[in-house]
C-alpha positions in Angstrom: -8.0 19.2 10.7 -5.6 16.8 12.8 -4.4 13.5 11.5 -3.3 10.8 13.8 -1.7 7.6 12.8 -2.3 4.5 15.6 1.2 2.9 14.6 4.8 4.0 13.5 6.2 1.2 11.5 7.6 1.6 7.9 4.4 2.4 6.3 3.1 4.7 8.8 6.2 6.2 9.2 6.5 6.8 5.4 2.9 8.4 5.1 3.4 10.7 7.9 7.0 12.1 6.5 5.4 12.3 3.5 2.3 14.0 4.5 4.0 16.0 7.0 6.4 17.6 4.2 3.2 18.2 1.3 1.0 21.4 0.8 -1.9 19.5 3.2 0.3 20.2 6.3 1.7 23.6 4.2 -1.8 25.0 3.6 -2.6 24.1 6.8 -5.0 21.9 5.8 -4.1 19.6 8.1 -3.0 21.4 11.1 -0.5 19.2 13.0 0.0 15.1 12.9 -0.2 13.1 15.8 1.0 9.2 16.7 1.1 6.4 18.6 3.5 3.3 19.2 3.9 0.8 21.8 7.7 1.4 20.9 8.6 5.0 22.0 11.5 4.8 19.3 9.8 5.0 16.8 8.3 8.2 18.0 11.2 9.6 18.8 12.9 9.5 15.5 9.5 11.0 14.3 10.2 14.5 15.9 12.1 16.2 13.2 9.3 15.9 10.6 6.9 17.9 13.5 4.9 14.5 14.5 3.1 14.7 18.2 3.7 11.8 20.1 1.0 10.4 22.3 1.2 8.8 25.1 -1.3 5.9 24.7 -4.0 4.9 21.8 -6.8 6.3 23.2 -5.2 9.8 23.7 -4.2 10.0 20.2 -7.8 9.1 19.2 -9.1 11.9 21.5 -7.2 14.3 20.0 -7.5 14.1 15.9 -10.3 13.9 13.2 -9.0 11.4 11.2 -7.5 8.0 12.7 -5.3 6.2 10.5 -4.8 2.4 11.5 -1.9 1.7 11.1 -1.2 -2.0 13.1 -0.9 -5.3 12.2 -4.4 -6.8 10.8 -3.9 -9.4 13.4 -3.8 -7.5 16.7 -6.4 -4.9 15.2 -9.0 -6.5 16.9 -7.7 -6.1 20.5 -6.5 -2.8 19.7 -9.9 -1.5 18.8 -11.7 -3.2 21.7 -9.6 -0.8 24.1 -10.0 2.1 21.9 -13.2 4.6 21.9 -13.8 6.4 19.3 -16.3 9.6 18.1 -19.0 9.7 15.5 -17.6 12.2 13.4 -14.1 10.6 13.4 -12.8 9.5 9.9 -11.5 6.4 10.3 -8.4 5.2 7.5 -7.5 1.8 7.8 -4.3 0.6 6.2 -4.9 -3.1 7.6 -4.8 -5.9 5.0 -7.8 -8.2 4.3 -9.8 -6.0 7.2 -13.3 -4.9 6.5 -15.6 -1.8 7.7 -17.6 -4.4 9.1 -14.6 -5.9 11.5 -13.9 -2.1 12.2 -17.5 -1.3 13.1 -17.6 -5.0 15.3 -14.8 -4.0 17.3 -16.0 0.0 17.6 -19.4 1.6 16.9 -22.0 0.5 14.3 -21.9 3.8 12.2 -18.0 4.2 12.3 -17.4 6.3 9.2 -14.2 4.4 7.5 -12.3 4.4 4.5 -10.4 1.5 3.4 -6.8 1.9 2.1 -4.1 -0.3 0.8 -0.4 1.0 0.3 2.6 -0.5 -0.7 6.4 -0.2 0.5 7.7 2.6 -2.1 5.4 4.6 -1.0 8.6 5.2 1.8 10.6 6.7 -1.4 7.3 8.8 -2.7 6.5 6.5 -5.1 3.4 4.4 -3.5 0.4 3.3 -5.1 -2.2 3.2 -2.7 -5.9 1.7 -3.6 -9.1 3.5 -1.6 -12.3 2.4 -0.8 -15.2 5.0 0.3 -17.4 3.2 2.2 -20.9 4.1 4.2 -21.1 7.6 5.6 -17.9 9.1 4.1 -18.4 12.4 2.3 -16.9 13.2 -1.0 -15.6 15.6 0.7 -13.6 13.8 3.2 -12.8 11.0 1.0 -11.6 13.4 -1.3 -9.1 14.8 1.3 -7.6 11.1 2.0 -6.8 10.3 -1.8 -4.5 13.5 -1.7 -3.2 12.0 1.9 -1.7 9.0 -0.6 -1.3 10.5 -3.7 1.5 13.0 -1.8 3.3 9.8 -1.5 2.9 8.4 -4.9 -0.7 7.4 -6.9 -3.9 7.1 -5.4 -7.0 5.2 -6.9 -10.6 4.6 -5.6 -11.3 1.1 -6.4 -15.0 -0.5 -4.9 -14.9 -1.7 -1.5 -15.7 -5.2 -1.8 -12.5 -5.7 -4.0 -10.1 -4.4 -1.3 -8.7 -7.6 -0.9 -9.0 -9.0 -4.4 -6.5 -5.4 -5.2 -3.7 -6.7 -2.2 -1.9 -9.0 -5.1 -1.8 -5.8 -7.6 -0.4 -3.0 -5.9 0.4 -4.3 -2.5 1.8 -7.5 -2.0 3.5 -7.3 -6.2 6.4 -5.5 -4.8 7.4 -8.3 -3.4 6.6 -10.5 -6.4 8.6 -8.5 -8.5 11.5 -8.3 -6.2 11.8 -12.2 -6.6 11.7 -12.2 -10.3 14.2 -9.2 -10.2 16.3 -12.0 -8.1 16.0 -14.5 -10.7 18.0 -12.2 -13.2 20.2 -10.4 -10.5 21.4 -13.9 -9.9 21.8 -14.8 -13.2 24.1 -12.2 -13.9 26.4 -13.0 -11.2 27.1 -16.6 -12.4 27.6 -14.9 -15.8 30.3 -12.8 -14.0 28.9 -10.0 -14.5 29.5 -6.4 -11.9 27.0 -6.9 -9.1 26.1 -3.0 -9.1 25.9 -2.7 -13.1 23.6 -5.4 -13.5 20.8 -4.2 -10.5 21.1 -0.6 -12.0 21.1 -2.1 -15.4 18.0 -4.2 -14.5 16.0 -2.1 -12.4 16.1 1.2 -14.9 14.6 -1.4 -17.1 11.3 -2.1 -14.9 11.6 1.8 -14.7 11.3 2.2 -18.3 9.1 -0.9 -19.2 6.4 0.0 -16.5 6.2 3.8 -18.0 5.7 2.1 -21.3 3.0 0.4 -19.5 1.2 3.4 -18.8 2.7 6.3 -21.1 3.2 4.5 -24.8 -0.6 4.1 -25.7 0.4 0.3 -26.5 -1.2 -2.7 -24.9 0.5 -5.6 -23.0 1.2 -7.6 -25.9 1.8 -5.0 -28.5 4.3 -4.2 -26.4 5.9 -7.9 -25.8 5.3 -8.0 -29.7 7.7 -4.8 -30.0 11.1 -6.3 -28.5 10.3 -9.6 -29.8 12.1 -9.5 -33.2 11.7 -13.0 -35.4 14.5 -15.9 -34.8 15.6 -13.4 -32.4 17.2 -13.5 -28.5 13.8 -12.3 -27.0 11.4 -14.7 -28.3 14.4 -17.7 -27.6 13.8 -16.4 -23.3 10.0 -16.0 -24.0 10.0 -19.8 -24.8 11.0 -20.8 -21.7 8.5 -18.6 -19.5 5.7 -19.8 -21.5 6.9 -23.3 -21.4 6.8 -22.8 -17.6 3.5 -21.0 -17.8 4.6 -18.0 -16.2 1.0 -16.2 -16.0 -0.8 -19.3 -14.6 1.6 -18.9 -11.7 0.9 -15.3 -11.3 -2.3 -16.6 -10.6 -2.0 -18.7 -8.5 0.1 -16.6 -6.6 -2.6 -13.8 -6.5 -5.1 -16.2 -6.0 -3.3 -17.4 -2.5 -2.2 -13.6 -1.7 -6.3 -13.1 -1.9 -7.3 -16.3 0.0 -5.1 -15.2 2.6 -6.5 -12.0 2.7 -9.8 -13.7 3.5 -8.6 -15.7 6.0 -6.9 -12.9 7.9 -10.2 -11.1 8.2 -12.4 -14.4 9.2 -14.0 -13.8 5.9 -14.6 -16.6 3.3 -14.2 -15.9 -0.5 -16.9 -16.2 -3.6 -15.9 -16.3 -6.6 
């Protein structure tokens, strides 16, 4: 099978390094990786993993099975209109807020697609990527592009119409949590305290309290409950981010991260 990836940012670039080094390209499962850029750079500093440049979008689609998209959800329109593609191609699209149905607009009616969405540490192999199997994708071949992802980190199928509902949890929350990190990076400075001992300090523990998350068999508040001793320094903190109503603003953040998700694709939101 050859894999081709329409785009060579950071996410592309980080799913072909890691794809290109796992037993899919080792088995010879996937046979050789091909790509695309309108910035010949990027390709370029793609040669030492074995990745094929090609010389324009529609000669990479010519050439593979599966076509990852892998451009900005904005110029994905334009992109497709000049692109043609096969029947049997597997189409992956990494595009936020876009649907199968935008895909198959800009394409063919029966374009078989799967829908992904990755996040940024999936550059470090440690991604969590959410896929959607929609109309005419064998088990098969949907099977095949969950162990595409998961050789980068974690891979779950989620349904297709929450695609963009699932953008605020794994995709965009890097992000989130990066600001929040901030908040006590910066605290720690005023306090005087080492720059480098308070990030390492800080980050080990997201490290440890997200593998409590999913390893310790607790739940979210038995856990909270656990370092919250009585009259204690914990619960003194946890005043404040309840007075501030910390998890209604979650919401609304993920509410707007959603929204805009919508918007991006021309789609309007139910709830």
């Amino acid at each position: 099978m050859k894999l081709g990836f329409l785009g060579a940012g950071n996410m592309g670039t980080a799913m072909m390094r890691g794809i290109a080094a796992s037993d899919l390209c080792k088995s010879g499962e996937i046979a050789q990786i091909f790509a695309f850029d309108t910035d010949s750079e990027k390709l370029k500093k793609l040669a030492d993993a074995g990745i094929q440049a090609c010389e324009s979008a529609q000669a990479l689609s010519d050439a593979v099975d599966y076509l990852v998209l892998a451009v900005k959800p904005q110029v994905l329109g334009g992109v497709l209109d000049a692109l043609t593609i096969r029947r049997e191609q597997v189409i992956i699209s990494i595009c936020a807020g876009i649907s199968a149905e935008f895909i198959r607009s800009h394409t063919i009616p029966d374009a078989r697609i799967i829908l992904c969405m990755p996040n940024t540490p999936l550059m470090l192999g440690l991604g969590a990527t959410a896929l959607a199997k929609c109309d005419g994708i064998t088990d098969a071949e949907f099977a095949i592009a969950m162990q595409m992802f998961a050789t980068c980190g974690i891979a779950e199928a989620i349904p297709e119409n929450k695609m963009r509902e699932i953008i605020a949890v794994n995709s965009s929350s890097p992000a989130f949590l990066y600001l929040y990190a901030k908040g006590f990076l910066d605290y720690a400075k005023s306090e005087g305290l080492d720059d480098g001992a308070a990030l390492r300090l800080f980050a080990q523990a997201m490290i440890g309290s997200a593998k409590m998350m999913t390893d310790s068999g607790y739940s979210i508040d038995e856990l909270i409950k656990m370092v919250s001793s009585p009259g204690g320094t914990t619960l003194a903190g946890l005043d404040q981010l309840y007075q501030g109503d910390l998890t209604a603003v979650v919401d609304r953040c993920c509410n707007a991260c959603t929204q805009r998700a919508y918007e991006l694709a021309g789609a309007e939101r139910k709830k």
